[in-house]
PDB file with one MODEL, atoms N, CA, C and O in Angstrom:
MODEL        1
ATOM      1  N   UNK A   1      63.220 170.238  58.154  1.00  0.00           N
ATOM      2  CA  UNK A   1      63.588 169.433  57.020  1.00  0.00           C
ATOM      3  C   UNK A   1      64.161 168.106  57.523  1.00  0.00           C
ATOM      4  O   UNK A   1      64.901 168.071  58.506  1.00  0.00           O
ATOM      5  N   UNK A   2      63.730 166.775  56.682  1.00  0.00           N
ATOM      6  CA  UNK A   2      64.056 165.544  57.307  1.00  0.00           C
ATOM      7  C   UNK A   2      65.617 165.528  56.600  1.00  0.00           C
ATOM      8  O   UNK A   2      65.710 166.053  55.491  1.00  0.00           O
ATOM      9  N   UNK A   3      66.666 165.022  57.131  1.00  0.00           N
ATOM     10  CA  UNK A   3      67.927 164.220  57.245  1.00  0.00           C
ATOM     11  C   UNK A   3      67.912 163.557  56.275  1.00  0.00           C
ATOM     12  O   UNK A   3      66.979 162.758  56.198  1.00  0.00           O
ATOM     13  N   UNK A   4      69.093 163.604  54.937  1.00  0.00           N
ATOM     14  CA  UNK A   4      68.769 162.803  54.129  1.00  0.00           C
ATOM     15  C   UNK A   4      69.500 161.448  54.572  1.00  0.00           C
ATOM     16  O   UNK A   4      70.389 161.445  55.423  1.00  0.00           O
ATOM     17  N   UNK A   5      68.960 160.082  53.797  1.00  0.00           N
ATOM     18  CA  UNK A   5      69.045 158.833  53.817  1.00  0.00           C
ATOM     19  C   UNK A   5      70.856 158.635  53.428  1.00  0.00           C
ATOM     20  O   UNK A   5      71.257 158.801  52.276  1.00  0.00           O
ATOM     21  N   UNK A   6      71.473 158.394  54.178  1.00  0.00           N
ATOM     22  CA  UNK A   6      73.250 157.953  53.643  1.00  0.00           C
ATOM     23  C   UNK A   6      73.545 156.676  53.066  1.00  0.00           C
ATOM     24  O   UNK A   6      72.722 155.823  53.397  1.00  0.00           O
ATOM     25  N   UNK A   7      74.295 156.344  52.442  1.00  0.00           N
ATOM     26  CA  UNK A   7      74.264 155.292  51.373  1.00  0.00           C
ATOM     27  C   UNK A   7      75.747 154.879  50.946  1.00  0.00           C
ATOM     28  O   UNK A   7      76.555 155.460  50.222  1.00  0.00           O
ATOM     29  N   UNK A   8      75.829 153.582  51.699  1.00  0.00           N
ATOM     30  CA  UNK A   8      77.654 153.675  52.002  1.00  0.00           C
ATOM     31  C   UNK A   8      76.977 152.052  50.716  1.00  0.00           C
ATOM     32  O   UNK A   8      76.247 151.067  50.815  1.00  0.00           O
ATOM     33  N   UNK A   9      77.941 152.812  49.533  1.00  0.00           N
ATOM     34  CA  UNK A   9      78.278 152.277  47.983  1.00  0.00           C
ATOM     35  C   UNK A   9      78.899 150.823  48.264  1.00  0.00           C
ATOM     36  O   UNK A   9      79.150 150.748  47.061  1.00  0.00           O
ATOM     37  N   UNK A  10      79.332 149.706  48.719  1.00  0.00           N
ATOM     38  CA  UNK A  10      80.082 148.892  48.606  1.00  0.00           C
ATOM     39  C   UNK A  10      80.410 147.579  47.354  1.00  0.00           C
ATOM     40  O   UNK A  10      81.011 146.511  47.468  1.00  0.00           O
ATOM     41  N   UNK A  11      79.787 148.162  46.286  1.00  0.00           N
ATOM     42  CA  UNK A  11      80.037 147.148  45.029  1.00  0.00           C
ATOM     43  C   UNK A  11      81.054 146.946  44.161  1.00  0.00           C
ATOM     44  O   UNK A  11      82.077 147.508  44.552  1.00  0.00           O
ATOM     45  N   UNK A  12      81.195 146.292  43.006  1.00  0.00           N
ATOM     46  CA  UNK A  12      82.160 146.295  42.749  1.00  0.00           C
ATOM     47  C   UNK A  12      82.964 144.648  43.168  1.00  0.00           C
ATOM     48  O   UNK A  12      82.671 144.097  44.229  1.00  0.00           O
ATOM     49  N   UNK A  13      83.906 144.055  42.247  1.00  0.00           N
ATOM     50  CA  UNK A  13      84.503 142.932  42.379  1.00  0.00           C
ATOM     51  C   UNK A  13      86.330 142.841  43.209  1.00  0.00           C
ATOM     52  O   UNK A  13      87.201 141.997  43.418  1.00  0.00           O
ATOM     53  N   UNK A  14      86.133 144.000  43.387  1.00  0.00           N
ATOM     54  CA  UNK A  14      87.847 144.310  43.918  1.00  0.00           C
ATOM     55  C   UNK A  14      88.567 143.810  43.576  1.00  0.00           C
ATOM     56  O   UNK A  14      89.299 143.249  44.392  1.00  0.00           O
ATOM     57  N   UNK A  15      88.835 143.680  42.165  1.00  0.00           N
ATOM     58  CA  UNK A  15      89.574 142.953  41.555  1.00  0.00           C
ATOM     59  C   UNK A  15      90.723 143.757  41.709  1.00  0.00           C
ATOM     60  O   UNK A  15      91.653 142.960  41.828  1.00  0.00           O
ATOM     61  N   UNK A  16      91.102 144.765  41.763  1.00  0.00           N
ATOM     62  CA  UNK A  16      92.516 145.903  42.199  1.00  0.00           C
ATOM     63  C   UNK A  16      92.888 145.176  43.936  1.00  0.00           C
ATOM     64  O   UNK A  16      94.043 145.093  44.354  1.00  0.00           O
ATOM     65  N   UNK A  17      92.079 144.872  44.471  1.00  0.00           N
ATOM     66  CA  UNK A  17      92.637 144.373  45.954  1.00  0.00           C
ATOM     67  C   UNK A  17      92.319 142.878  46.044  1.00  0.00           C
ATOM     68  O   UNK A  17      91.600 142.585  47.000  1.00  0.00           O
ATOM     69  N   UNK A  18      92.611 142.111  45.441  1.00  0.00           N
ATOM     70  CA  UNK A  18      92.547 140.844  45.196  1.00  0.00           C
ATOM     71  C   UNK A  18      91.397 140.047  45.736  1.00  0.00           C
ATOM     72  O   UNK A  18      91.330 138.979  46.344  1.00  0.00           O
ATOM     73  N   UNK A  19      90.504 140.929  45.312  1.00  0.00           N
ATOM     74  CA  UNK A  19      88.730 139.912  45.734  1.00  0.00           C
ATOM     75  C   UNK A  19      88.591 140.637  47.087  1.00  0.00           C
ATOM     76  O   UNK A  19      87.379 140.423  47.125  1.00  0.00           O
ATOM     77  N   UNK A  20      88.691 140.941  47.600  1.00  0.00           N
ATOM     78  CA  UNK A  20      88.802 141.423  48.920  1.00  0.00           C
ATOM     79  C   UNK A  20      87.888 142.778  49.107  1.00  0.00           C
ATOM     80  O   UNK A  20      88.270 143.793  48.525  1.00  0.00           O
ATOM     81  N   UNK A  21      86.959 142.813  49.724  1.00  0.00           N
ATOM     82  CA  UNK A  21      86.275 144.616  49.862  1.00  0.00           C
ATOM     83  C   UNK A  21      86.997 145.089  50.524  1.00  0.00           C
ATOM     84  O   UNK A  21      87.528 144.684  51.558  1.00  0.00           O
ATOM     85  N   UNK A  22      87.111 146.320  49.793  1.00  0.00           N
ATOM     86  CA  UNK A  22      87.992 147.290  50.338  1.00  0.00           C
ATOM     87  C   UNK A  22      87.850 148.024  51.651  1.00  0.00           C
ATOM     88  O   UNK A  22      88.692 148.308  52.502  1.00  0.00           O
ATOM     89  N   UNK A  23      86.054 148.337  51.551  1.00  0.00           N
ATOM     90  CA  UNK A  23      85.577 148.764  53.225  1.00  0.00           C
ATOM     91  C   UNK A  23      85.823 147.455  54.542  1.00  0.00           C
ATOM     92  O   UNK A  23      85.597 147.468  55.752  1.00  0.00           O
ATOM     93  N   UNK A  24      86.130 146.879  54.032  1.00  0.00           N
ATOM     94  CA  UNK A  24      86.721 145.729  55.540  1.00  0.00           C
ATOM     95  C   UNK A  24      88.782 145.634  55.672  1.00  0.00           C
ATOM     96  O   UNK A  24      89.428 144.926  56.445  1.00  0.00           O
ATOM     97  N   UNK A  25      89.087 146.197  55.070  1.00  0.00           N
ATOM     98  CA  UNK A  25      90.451 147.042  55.481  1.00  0.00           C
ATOM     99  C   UNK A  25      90.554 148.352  56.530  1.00  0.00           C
ATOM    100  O   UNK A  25      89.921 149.408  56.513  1.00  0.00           O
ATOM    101  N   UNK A  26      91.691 147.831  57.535  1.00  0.00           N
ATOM    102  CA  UNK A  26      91.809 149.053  58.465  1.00  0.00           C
ATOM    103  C   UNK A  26      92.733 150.025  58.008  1.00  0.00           C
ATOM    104  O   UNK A  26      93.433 149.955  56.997  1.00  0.00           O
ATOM    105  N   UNK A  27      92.675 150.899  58.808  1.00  0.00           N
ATOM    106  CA  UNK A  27      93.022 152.164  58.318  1.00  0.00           C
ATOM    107  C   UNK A  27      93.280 152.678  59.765  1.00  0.00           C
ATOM    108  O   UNK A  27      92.337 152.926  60.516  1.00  0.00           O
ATOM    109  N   UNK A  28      94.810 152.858  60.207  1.00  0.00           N
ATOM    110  CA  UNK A  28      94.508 153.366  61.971  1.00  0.00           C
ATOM    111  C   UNK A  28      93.523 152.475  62.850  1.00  0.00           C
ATOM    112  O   UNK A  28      92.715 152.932  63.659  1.00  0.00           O
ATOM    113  N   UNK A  29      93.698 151.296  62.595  1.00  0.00           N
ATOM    114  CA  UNK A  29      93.045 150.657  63.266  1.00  0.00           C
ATOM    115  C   UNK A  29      91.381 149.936  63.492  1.00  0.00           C
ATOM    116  O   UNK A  29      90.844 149.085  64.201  1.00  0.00           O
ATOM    117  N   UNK A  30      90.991 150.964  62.315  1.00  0.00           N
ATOM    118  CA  UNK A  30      89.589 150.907  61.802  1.00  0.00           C
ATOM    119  C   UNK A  30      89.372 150.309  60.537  1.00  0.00           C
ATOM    120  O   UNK A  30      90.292 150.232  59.722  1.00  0.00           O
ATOM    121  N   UNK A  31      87.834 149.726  60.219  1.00  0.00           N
ATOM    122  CA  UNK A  31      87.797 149.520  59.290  1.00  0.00           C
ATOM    123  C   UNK A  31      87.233 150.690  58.457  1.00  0.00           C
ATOM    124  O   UNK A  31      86.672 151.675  58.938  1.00  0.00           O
ATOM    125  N   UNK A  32      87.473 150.437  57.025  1.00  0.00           N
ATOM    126  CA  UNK A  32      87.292 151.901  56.278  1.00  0.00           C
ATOM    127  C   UNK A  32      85.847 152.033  56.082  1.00  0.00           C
ATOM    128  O   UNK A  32      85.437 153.194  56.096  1.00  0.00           O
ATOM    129  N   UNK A  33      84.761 150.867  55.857  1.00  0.00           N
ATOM    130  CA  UNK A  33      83.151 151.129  55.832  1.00  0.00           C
ATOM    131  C   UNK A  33      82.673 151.686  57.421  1.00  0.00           C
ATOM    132  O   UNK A  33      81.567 152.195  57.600  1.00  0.00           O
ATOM    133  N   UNK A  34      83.654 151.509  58.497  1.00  0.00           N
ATOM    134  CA  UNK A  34      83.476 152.191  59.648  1.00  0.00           C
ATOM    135  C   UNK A  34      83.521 153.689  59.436  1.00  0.00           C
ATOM    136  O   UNK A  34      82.629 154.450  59.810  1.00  0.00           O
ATOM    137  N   UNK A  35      84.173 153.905  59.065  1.00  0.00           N
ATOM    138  CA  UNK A  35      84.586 155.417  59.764  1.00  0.00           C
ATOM    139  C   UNK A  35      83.227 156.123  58.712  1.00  0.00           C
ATOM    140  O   UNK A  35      82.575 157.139  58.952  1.00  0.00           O
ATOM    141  N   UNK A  36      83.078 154.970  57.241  1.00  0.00           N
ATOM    142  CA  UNK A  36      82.394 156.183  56.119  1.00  0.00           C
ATOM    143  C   UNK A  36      80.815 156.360  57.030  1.00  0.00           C
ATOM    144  O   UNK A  36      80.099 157.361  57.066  1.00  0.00           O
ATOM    145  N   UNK A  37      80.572 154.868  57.790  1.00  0.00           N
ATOM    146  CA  UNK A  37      79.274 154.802  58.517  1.00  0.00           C
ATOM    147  C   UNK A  37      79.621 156.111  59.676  1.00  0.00           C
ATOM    148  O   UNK A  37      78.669 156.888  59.736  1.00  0.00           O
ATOM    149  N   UNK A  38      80.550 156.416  60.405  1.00  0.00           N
ATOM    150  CA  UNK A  38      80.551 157.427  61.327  1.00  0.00           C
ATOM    151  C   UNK A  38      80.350 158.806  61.103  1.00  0.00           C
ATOM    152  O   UNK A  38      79.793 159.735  61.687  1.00  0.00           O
ATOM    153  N   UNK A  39      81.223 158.565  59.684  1.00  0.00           N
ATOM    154  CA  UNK A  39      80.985 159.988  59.397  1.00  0.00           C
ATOM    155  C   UNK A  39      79.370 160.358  58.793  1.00  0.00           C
ATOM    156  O   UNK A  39      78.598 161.233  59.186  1.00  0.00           O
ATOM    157  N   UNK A  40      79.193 159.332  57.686  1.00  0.00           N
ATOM    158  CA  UNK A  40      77.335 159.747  57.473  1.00  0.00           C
ATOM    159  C   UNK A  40      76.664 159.888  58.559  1.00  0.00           C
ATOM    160  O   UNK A  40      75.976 160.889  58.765  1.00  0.00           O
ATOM    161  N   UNK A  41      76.789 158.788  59.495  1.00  0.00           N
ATOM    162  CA  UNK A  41      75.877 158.899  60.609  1.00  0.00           C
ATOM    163  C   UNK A  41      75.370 160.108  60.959  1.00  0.00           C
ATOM    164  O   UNK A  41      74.231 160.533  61.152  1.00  0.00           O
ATOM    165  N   UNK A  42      76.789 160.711  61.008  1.00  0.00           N
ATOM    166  CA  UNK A  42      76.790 162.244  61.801  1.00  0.00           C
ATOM    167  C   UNK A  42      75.391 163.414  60.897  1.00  0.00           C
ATOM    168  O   UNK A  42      74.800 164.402  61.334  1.00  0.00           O
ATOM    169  N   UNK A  43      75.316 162.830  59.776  1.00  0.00           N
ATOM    170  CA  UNK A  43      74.751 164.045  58.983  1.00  0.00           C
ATOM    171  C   UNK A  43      73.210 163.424  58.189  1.00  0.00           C
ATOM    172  O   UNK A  43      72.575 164.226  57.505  1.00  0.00           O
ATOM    173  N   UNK A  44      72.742 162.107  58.327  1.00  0.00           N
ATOM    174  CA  UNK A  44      71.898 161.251  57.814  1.00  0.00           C
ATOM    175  C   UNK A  44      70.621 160.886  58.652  1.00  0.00           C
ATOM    176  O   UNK A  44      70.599 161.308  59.808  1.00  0.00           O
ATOM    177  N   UNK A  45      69.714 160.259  58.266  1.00  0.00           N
ATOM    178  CA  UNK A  45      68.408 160.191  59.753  1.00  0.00           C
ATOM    179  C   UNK A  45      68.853 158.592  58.856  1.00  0.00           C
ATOM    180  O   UNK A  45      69.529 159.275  59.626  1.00  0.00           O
ATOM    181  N   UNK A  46      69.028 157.881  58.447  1.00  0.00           N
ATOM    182  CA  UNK A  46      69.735 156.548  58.349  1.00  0.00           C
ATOM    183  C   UNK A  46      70.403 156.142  57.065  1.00  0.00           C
ATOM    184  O   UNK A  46      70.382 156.646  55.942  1.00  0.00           O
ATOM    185  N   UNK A  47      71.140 154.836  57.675  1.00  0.00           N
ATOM    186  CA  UNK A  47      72.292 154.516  56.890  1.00  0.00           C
ATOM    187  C   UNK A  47      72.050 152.962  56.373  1.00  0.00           C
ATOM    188  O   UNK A  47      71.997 151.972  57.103  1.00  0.00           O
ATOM    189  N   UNK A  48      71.906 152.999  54.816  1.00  0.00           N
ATOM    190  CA  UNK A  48      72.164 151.315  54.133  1.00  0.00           C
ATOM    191  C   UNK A  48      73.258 151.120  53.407  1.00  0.00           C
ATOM    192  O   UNK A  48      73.958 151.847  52.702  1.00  0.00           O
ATOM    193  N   UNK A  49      73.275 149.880  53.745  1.00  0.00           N
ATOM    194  CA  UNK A  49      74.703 149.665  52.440  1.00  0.00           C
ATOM    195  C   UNK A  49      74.265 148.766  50.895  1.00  0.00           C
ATOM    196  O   UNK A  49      73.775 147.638  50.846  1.00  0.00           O
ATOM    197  N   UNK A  50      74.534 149.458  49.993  1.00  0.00           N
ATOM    198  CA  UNK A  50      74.459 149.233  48.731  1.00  0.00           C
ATOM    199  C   UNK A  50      75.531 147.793  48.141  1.00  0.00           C
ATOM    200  O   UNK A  50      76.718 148.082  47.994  1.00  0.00           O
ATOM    201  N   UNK A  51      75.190 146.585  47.880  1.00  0.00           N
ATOM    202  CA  UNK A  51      76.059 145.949  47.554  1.00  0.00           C
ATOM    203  C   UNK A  51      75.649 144.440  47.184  1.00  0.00           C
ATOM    204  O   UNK A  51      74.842 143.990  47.997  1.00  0.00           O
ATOM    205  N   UNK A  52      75.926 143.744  46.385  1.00  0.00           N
ATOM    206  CA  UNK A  52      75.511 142.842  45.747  1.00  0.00           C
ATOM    207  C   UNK A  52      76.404 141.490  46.465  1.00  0.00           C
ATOM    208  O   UNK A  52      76.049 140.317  46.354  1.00  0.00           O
ATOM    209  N   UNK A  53      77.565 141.938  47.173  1.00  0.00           N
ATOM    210  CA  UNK A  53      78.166 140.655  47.962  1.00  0.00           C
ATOM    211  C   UNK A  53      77.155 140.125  48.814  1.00  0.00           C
ATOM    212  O   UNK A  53      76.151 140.770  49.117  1.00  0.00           O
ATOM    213  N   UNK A  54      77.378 139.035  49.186  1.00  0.00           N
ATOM    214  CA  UNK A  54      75.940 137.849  49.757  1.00  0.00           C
ATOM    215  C   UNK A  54      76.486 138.396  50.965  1.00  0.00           C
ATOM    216  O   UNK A  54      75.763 139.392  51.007  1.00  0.00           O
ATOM    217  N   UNK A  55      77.271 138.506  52.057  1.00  0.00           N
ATOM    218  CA  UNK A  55      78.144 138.312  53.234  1.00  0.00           C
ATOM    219  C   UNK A  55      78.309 139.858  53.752  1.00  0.00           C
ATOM    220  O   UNK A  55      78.638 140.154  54.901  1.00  0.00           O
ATOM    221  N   UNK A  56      77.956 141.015  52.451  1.00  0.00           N
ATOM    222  CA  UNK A  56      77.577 142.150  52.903  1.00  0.00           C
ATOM    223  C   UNK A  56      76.361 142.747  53.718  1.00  0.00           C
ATOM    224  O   UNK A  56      76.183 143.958  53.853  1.00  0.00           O
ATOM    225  N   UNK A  57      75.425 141.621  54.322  1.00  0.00           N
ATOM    226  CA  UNK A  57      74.520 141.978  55.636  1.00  0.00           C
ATOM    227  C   UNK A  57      75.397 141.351  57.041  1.00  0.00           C
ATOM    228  O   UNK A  57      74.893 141.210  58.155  1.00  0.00           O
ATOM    229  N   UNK A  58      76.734 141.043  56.690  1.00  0.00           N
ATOM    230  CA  UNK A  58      77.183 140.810  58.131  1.00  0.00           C
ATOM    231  C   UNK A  58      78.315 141.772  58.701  1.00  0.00           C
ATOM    232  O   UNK A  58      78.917 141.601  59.761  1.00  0.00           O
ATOM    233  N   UNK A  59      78.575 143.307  57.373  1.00  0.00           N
ATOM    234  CA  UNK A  59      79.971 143.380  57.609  1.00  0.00           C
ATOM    235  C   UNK A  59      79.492 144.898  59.007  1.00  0.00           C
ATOM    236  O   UNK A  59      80.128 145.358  59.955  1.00  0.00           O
ATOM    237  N   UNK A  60      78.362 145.154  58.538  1.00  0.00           N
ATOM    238  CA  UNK A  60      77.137 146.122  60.001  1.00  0.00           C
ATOM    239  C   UNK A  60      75.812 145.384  60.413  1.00  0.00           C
ATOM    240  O   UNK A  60      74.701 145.873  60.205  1.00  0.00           O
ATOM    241  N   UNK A  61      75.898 144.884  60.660  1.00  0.00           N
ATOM    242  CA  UNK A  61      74.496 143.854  60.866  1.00  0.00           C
ATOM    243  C   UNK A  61      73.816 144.831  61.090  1.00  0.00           C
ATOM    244  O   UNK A  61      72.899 144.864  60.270  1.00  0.00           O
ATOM    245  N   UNK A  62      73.762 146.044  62.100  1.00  0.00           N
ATOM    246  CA  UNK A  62      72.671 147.392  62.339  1.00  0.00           C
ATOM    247  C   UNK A  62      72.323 147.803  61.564  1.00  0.00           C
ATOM    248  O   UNK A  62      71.361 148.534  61.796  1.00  0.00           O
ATOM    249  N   UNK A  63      72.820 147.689  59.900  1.00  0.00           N
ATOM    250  CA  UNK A  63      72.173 148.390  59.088  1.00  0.00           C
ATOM    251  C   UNK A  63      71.627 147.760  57.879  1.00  0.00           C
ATOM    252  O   UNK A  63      72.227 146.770  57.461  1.00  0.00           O
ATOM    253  N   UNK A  64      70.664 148.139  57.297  1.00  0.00           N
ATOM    254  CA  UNK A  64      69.664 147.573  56.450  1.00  0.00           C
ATOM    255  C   UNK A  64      70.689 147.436  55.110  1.00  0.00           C
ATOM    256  O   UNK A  64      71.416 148.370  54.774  1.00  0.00           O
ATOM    257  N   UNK A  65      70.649 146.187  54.414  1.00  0.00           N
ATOM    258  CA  UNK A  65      71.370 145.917  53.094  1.00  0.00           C
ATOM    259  C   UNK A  65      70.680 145.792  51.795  1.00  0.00           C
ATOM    260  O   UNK A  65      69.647 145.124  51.848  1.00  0.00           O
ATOM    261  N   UNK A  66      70.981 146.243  50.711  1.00  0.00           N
ATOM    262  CA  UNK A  66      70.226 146.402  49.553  1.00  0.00           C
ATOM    263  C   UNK A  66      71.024 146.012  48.610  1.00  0.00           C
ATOM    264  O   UNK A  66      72.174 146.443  48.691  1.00  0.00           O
ATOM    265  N   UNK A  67      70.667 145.040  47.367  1.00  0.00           N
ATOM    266  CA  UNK A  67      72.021 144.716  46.527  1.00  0.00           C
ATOM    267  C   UNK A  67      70.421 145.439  45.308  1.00  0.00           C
ATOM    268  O   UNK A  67      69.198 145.557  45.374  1.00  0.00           O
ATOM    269  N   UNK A  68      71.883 145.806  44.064  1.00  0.00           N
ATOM    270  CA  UNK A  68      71.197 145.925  42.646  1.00  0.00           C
ATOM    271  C   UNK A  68      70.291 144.605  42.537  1.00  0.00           C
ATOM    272  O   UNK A  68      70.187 143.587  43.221  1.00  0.00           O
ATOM    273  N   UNK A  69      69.663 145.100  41.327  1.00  0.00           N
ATOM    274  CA  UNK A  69      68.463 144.245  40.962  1.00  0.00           C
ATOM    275  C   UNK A  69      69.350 143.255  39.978  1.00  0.00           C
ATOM    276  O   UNK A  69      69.035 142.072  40.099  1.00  0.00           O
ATOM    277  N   UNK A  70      70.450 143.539  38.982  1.00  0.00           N
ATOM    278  CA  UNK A  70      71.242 143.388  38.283  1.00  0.00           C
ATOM    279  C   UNK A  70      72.738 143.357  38.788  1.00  0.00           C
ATOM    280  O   UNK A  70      73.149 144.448  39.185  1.00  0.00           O
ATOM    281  N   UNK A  71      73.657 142.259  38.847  1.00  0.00           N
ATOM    282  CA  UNK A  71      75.053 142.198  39.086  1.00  0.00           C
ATOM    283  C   UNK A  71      76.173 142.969  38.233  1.00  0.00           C
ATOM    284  O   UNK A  71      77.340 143.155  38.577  1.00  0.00           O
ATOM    285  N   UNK A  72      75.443 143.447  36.830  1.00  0.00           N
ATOM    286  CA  UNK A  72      76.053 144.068  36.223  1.00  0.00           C
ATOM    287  C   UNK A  72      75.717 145.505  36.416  1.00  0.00           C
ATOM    288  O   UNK A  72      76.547 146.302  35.978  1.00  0.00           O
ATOM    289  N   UNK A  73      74.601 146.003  37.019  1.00  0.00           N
ATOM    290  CA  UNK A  73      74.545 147.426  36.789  1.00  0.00           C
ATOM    291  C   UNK A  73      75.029 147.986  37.638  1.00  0.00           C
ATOM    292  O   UNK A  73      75.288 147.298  38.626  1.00  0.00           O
ATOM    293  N   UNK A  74      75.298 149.085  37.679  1.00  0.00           N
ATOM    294  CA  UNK A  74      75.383 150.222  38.641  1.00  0.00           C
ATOM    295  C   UNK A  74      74.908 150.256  40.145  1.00  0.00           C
ATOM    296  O   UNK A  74      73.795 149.889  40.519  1.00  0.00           O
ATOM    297  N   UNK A  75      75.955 150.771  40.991  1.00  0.00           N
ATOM    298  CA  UNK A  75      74.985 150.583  42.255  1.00  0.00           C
ATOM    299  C   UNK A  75      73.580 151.306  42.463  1.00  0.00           C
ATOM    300  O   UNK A  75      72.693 150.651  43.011  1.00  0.00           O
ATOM    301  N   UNK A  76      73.310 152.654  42.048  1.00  0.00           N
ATOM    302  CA  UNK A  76      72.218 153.302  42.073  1.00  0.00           C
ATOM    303  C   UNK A  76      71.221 152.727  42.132  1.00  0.00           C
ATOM    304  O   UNK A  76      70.290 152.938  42.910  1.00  0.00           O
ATOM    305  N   UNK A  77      71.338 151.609  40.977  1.00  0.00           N
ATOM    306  CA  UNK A  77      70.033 150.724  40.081  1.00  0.00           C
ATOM    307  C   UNK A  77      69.082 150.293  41.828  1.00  0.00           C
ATOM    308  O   UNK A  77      67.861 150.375  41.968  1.00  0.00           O
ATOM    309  N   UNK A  78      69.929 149.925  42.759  1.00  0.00           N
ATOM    310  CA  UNK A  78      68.963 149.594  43.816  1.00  0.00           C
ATOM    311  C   UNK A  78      68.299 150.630  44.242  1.00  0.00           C
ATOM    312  O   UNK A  78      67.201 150.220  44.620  1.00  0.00           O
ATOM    313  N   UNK A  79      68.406 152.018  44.412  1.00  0.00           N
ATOM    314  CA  UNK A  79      67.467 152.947  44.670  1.00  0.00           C
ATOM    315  C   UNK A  79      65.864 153.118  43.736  1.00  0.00           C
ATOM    316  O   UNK A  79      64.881 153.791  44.046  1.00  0.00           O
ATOM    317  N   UNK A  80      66.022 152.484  42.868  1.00  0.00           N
ATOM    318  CA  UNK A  80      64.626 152.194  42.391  1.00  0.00           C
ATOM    319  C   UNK A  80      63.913 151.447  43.002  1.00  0.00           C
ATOM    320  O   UNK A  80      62.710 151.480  42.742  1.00  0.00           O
ATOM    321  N   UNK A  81      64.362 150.622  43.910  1.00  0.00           N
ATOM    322  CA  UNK A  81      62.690 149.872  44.986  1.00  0.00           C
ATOM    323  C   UNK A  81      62.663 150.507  45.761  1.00  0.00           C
ATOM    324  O   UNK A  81      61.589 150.257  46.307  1.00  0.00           O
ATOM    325  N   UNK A  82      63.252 151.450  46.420  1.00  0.00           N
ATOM    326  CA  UNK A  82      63.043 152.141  47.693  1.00  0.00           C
ATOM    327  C   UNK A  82      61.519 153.033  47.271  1.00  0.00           C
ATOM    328  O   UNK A  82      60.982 153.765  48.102  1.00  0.00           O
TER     329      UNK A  82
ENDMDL
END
């Protein structure tokens, strides 16, 4: 059986953390979209990040970036071009 595809969510306006994504905050020294990429890694045959920020293909450059089709919808909504 193939490894399913992991899908680290990063959308959203962070308006609770003052504009700021929350996965580029450390945590013990790490950042927090780190550890969620370490831990999928472990269990995934690959990893994209979901997210409509422009600057979100630089925060893993190794991994493939996908924003919604729509700024208002849901992150899911990008799993329809795959």
């Amino acid at each position: 059986m193939t490894a399913p595809i992991g899908a680290i969510v990063a959308g959203g306006e962070a308006m609770r953390f003052g504009g700021a994504p929350k996965g580029l905050r450390r945590v013990g020294g790490d950042r927090i979209i780190d550890r969620v990429a370490a831990a999928l890694g472990a269990t995934t045959s690959e990893l994209i990040i979901v997210s409509n920020a422009p600057e979100a293909t630089h925060w893993i450059p190794a991994f493939p970036h996908m924003a919604t089709y729509d700024p208002n919808a849901a992150a899911w909504s990008a799993f329809t071009r795959r």
